[in-house]
N, C-alpha and C positions, 0 to 999 in steps of 0.2 A: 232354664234358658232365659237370659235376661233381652230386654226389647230390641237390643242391637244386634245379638245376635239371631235374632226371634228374624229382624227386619233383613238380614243380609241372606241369609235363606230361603227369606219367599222372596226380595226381588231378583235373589238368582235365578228361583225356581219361572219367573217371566221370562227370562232370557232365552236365547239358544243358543248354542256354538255358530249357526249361519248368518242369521241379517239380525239379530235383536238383541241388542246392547242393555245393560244395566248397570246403574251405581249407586251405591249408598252411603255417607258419610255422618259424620258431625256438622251439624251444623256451624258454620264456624259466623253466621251472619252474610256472609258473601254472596253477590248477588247470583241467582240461579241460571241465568246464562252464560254463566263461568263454567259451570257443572254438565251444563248441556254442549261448551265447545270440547272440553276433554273428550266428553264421550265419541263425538262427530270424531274429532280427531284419530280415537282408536278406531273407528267403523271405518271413516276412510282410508287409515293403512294395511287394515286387514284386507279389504275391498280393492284395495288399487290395481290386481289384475282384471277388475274390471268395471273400471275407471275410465269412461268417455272422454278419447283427445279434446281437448280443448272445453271440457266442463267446467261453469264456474258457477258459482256457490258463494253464502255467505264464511269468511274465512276471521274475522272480528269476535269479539264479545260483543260489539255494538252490536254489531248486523244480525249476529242470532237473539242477542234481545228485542230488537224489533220487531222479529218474528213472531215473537211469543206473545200471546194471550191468553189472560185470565179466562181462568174456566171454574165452572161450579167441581166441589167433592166428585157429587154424582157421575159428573162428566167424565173426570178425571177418572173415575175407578172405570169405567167404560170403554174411555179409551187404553188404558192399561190391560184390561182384557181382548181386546181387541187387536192391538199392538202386537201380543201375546199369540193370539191364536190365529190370526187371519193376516195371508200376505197384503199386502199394498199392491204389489203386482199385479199377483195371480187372487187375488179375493173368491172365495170358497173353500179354499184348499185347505182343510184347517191345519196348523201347525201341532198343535199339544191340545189336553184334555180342556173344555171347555170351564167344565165344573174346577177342576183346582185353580185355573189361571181366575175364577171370581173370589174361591176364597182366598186365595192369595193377595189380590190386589185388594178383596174389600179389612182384610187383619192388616193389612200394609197399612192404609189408610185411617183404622182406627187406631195404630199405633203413633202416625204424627198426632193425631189425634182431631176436635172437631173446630178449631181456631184454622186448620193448616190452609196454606195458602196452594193454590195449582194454576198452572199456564200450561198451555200445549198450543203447535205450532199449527194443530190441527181444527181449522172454522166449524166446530159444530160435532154434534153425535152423530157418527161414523153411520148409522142408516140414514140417515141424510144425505151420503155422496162421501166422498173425501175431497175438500180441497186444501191447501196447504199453503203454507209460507215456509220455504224449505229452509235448511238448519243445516244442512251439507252441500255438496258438489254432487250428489247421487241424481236421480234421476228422481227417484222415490225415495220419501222421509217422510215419518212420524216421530212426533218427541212429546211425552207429559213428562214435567217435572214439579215437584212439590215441598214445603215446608215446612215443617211444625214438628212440635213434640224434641226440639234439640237436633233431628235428623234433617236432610237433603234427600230427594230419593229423583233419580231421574229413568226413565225408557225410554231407548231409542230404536226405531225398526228402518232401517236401509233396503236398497233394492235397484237394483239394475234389468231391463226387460230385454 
């Protein structure tokens, strides 16, 4: 299995069919808040039954780049776990197996490799609290997005209360 495909199966393996988004590409050089509004966009049309009248949201590439901040590796694989296994919501509930969503995200990350760059929209290590600069119209969002090694790899977790 060569890296691309190595990498499209564990960030699938983060995702869910419910609130948590994933993509991986080529890099094509383009900036990462491009990659992070696709995503928003599919979460917000699957999500639109329940989709708060009159919620507004960043809706831009700008505005979701604004959002974003650099974050260390570390961080990054942390919150990709996190993203993974614990709602935004309801926090505690775990979502999926704790253990695969680390080695998942931590092979993901040695696969951009150790140059790669990461932003999340998310202020800090998730024991810390969550606070956010949202990236959607939801109510609740978390997004890491990262780059190196040729790939793009972005998670995104949605939420409605």
């Amino acid at each position: 299995m060569d890296d691309a495909d190595l990498l499209e199966a564990l960030v699938s393996s983060l995702a869910s069919e419910e609130t948590v988004y994933s993509r991986w590409c080529w890099s094509s050089g383009g900036d990462l808040a491009h990659h992070v509004h696709d995503l928003a966009k599919a979460a917000e049309a699957d999500w639109v039954h329940e989709a708060v009248r009159g919620a507004t949201g960043p809706t831009t590439i700008k505005e979701i780049e604004a959002a974003l901040r650099p974050v260390t590796c570390a961080t990054a694989t942390e919150l990709m776990v996190n993203l993974s296994t614990d709602s935004l919501v309801f926090p505690g509930h775990p979502r999926r197996d704790l253990a695969h969503a680390r080695r998942a995200a931590t092979k993901a990350m040695s696969i951009l490799g150790p140059g790669s760059e990461w932003f999340s929209n998310i202020d800090g290590p998730w024991a810390d609290g969550r606070a956010w600069n949202p990236v959607t119209r939801h109510t609740f969002d978390g997004v890491v997005v990262g780059r190196g090694g040729g790939f793009v790899v972005a998670l995104l977790q949605v939420g409605e209360d």
